[in-house]
C-alpha positions as CSV (number, residue, x, y, z in Angstrom):
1,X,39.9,78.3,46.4
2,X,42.9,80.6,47.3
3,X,45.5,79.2,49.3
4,X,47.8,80.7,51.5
5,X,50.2,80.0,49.4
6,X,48.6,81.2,46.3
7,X,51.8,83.8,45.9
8,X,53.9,81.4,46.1
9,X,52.4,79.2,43.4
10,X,55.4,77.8,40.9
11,X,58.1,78.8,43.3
12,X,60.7,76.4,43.8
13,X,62.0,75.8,47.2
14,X,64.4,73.7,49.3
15,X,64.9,71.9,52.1
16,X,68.4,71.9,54.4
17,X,69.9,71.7,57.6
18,X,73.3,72.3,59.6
19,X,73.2,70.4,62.4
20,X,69.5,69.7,61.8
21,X,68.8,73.8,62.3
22,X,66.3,73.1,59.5
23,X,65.1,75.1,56.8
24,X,63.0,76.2,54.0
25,X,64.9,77.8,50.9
26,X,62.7,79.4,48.5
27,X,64.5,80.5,45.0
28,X,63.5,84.2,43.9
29,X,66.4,85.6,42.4
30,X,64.9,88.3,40.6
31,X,63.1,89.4,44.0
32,X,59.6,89.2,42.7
33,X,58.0,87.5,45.7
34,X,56.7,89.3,48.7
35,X,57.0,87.4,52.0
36,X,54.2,88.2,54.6
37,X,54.7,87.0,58.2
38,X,51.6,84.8,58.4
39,X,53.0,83.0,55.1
40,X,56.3,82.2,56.5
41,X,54.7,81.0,59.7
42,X,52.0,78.4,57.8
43,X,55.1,77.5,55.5
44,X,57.1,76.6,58.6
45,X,54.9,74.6,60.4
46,X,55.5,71.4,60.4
47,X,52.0,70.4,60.2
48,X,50.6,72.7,57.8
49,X,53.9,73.5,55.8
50,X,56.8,72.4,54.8
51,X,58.3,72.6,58.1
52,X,61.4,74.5,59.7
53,X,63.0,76.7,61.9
54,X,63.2,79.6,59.8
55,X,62.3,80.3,56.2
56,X,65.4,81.7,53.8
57,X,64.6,83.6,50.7
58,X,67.1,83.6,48.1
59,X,67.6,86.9,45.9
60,X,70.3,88.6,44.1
61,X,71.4,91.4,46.8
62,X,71.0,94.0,44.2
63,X,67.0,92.9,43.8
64,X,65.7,92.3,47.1
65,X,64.9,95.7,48.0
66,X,66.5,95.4,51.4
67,X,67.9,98.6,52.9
68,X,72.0,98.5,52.5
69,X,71.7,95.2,50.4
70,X,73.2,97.2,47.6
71,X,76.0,98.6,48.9
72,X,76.7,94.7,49.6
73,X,75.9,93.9,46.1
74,X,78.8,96.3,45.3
75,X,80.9,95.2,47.7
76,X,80.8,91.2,46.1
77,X,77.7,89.7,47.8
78,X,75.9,88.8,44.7
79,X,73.2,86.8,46.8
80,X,71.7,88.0,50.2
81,X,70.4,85.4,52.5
82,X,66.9,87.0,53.6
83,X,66.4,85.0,56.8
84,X,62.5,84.8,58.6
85,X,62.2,82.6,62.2
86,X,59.6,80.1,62.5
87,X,57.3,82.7,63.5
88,X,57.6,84.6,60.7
89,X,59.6,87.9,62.0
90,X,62.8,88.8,60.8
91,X,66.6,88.0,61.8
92,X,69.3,89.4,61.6
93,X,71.5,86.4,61.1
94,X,71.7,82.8,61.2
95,X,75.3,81.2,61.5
96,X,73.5,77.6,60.6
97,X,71.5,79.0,57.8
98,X,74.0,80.8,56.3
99,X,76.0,77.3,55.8
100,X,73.0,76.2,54.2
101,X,72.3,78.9,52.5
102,X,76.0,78.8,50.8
103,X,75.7,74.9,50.4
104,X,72.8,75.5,47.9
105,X,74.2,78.5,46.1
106,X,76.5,75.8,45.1
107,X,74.2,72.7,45.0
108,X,72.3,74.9,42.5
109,X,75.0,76.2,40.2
110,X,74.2,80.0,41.2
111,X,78.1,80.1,43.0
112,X,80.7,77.6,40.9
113,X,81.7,74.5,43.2
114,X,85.1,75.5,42.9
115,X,85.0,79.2,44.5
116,X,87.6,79.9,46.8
117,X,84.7,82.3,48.7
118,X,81.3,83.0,48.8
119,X,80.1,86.3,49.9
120,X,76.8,86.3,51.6
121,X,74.7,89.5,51.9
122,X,72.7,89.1,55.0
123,X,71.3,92.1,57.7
124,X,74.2,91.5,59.8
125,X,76.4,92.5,57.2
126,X,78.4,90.5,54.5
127,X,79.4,87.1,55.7
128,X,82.1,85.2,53.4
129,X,81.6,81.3,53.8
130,X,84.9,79.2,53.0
131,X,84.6,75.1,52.3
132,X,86.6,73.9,55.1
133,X,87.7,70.1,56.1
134,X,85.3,68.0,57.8
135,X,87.8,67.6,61.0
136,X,86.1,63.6,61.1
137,X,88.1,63.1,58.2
138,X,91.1,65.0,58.9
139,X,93.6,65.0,61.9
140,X,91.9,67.2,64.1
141,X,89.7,64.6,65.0
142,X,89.8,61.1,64.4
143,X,87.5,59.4,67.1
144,X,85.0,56.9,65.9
145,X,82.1,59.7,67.4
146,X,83.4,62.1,66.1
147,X,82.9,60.7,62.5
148,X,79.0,59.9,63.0
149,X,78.2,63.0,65.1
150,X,77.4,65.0,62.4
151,X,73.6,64.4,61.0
152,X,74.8,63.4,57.6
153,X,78.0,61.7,58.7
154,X,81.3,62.3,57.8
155,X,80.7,63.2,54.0
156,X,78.5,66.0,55.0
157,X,79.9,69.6,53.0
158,X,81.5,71.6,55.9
159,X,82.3,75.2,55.4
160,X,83.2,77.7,57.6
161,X,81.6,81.4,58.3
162,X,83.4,84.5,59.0
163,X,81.2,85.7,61.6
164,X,82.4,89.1,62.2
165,X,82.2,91.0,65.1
166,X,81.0,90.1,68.6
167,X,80.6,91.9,71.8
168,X,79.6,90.9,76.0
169,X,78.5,93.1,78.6
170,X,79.0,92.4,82.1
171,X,77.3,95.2,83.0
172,X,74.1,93.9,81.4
173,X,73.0,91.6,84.4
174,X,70.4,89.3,83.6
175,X,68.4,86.6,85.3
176,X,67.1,83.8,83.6
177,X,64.2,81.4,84.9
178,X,63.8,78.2,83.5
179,X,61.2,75.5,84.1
180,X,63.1,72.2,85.0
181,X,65.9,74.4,86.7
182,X,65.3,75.2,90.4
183,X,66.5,78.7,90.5
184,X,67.3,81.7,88.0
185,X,70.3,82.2,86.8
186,X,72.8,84.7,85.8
187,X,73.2,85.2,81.7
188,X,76.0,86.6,80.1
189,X,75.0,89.3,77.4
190,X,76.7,88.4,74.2
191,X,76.3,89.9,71.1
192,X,76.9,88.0,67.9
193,X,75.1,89.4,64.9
194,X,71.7,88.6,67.2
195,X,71.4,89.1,70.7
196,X,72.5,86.4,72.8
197,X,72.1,85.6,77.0
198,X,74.6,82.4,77.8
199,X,74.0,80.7,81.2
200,X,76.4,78.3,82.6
201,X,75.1,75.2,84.5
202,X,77.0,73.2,87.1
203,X,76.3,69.5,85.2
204,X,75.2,67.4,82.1
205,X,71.9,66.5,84.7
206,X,71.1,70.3,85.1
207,X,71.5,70.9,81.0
208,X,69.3,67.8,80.4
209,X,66.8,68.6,83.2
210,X,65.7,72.4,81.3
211,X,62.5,72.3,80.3
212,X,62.4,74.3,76.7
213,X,59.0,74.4,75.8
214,X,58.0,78.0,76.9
215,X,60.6,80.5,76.6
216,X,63.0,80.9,79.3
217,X,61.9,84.1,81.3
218,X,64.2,87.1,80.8
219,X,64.3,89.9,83.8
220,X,65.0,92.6,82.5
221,X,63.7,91.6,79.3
222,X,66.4,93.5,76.3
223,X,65.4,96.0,73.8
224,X,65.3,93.3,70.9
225,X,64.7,90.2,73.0
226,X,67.5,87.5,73.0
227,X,68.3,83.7,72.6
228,X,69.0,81.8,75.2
229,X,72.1,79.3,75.5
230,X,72.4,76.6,78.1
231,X,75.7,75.4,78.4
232,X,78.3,72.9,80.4
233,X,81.6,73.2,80.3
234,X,84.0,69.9,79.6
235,X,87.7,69.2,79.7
236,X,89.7,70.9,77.4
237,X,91.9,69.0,74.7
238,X,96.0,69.7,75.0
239,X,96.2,67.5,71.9
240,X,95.5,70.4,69.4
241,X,97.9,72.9,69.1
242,X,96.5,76.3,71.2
243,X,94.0,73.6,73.1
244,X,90.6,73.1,72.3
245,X,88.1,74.3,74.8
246,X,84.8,72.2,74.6
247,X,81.2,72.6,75.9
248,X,78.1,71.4,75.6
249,X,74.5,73.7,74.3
250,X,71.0,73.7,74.3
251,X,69.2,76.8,72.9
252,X,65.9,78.4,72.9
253,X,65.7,81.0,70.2
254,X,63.7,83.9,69.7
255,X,60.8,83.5,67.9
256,X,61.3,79.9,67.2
257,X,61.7,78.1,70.9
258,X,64.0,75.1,71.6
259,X,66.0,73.9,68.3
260,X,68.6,71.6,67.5
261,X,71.5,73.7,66.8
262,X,72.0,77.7,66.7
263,X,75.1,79.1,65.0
264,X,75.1,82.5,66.6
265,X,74.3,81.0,69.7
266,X,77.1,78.5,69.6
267,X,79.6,81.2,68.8
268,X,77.9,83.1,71.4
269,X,78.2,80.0,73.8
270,X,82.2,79.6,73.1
271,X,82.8,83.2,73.9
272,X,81.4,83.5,77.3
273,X,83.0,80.0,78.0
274,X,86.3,81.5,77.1
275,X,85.3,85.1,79.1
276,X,84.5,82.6,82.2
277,X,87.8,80.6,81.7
278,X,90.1,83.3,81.2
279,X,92.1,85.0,78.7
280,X,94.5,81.9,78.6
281,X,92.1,79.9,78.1
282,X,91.5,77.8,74.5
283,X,90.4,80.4,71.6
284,X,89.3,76.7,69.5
285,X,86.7,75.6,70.9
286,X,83.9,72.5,70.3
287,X,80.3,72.9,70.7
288,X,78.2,69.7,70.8
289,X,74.7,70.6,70.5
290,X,71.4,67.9,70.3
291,X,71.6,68.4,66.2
292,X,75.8,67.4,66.1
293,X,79.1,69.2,66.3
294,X,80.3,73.0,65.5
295,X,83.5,74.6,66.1
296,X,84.4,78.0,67.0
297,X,87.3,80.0,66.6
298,X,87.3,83.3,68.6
299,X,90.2,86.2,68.6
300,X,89.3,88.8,70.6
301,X,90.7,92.0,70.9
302,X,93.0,93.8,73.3
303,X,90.1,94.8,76.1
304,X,88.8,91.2,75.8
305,X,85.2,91.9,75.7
306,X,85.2,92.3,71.6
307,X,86.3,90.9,68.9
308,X,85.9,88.6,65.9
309,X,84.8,84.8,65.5
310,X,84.6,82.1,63.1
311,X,81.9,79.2,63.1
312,X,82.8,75.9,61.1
313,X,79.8,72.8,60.9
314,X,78.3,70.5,58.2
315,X,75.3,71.8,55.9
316,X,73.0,69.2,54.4
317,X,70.5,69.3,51.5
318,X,67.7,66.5,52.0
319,X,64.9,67.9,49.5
320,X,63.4,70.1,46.9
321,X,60.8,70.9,44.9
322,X,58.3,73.5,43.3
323,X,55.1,74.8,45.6
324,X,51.8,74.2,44.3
C-alpha cells in the first residue's frame, strides 16, 4: 500500500527543540525531495507523525531551488533552513528553529563544532548563529532557577541568532479578542522577519487566564496574517550592566496555534516592551516563555521604531532516525 510517506521512504530525519518549540528535521542535502503541504501536516501531527510545530528541511542553499537561495549560497550560507508550520504552509523564519537547525548542522558534522559562525540561508534572509554561553553557568545569572529553567538544564548548547532587522507601526491599530480575556485589546504591530501583534496584559492571572485553543481574533485581520504574543511585564534587573528588562510570553502562532516558545515572537515581544517603556529603558531583555528562558538584545535606530535584534536560547537534540 502507498503511504503518505512513500516519498519520503529512506530519508533520515531528526527530532529537536529550543525551548521545547519542537521540530522535525529531515536531511536532503542534495534537494531531491519534494515537500507537499498535506505531507508536512500528517508528519507533524502528533498522532499520525512524528509530531512538531513545524517541519525543517535541510538542503545545501545552492540545491534547494528556493528563489534567492543562491545568491545566499554565494554570500556563505552553505545550508538553508527550509522551514514549514504545523499546518504545512510556509514561513519565513523561525528564531527557535533556526537554533536547532544550527545545533544539528553541528551535531551531524555538516558545520565543524569548532566554527566561529554558521551562516543560515533562510526566506528572511541569511541569519549567522554564534555558540554563545549558557548565562546559568556564567555570571549573568546564577540563580538556582535559572539553571533548571531551560528544558534540558544547564548543559543545553545555547547559541545566539543575529536576527536582523525589525520594524513596529503604531499606525497599524489592531484589536485582539481572546477567549479567557474579557475584552479586546490593543496589539502592537511588530515586524521581525514574520509578522508579529504584541498585547500587553495588566497581570500574571490575565496571561494565565487566555484561552489559546482557537486563534486569537484579529480586526483588521493583516495582509499575511500574524502571531500573536501575550505578554506581562516584570521588574527590571539593575544588577547587569545596561539593566535587564524582563517579561513574560505566551504565543499563538500562525498556522500552528498555542506553542511553547516562539523566537520571532519573543524578539518581537522584547521590542514592544522596550517601545512601551521608553527609549531609556533596558535594550537586554529576558523572556520566560512556558517551554524556558530566551534573551533579547535589541539596538534600535535613531527614529526608534527600527532597528536590529539578537535572540540567544538553548537548542536540544532528543531523537533521530530514518522514515520507513
Amino acid at each position: 500500500m502507498n503511504t503518505p510517506f512513500a516519498a519520503l521512504a529512506g530519508t533520515r530525519f531528526h527530532k529537536g527543540h529550543g525551548t521545547e518549540n519542537d521540530f522535525v528535521l529531515l536531511e536532503d542535502d542534495g534537494g531531491d525531495l519534494t515537500l507537499h503541504p498535506e505531507t508536512v501536516a500528517l508528519l507533524a501531527d502528533r498522532r499520525t507523525g512524528l509530531g512538531g510545530d513545524g517541519v525543517i528541511r535541510i538542503v545545501r542553499s545552492a540545491d534547494s531551488g528556493i528563489p534567492g537561495a543562491d545568491a545566499q549560497a554565494a554570500d556563505g550560507a552553505e545550508w538553508f533552513m527550509d522551514y514549514y508550520n504545523h499546518d504545512g504552509s510556509l514561513s519565513e523564519m523561525c528564531g527557535n528553529g533556526v537554533r536547532v537547525f544550527a545545533h544539528t548542522l553541528v551535531a551531524t558534522g555538516r558545520v565543524p563544532a569548532d566554527a566561529a559562525e554558521i551562516k543560515v540561508g533562510t526566506r528572511d534572509g541569511i541569519k549567522t548563529v554564534r555558540t554563545t554561553l549558557n548565562p546559568a553557568l556564567g555570571e549573568v545569572e546564577t540563580s538556582t532557577e535559572a539553571a533548571t529553567s531551560g528544558p534540558g538544564g544547564p548543559e543545553d548548547a545555547w547559541y545566539t541568532v543575529d536576527m536582523g532587522s525589525w520594524s513596529l507601526d503604531e499606525r497599524a491599530e489592531v484589536l485582539v479578542t481572546t477567549a479567557g480575556i474579557d475584552v479586546a485589546r490593543p496589539g502592537l504591530s511588530v515586524e521581525t522577519g514574520n509578522p508579529h501583534t504584541v498585547v500587553a496584559l495588566a497581570e500574571a492571572a490575565e496571561l494565565a487566564a487566555a484561552d489559546l485553543r482557537d486563534a486569537p481574533v484579529l480586526d483588521p485581520v493583516p495582509p499575511h496574517g500574524s502571531n500573536v504574543e501575550f505578554i506581562v511585564m516584570e521588574p527590571a534587573r539593575s544588577d547587569i550592566a545596561g539593566g535587564e528588562g524582563a517579561l513574560r510570553m505566551r504565543v499563538s502562532e500562525r498556522g500552528v496555534g498555542e506553542t511553547r516558545s516562539c523566537g520571532t515572537g519573543a524578539c518581537a515581544a522584547a521590542i514592544a516592551a522596550h517601545h512601551w517603556a521608553g527609549p531609556t529603558s533596558p535594550l537586554q531583555w529576558r523572556v520566560d516563555v512556558p517551554g524556558g528562558r530566551l534573551r533579547i538584545g535589541i539596538t534600535p535606530d535613531q527614529t526608534g521604531d527600527r532597528g536590529t535584534v539578537t535572540l540567544a536560547g538553548p537548542a536540544v537534540l532528543v531523537a533521530e532516525g530514518t522514515l520507513d
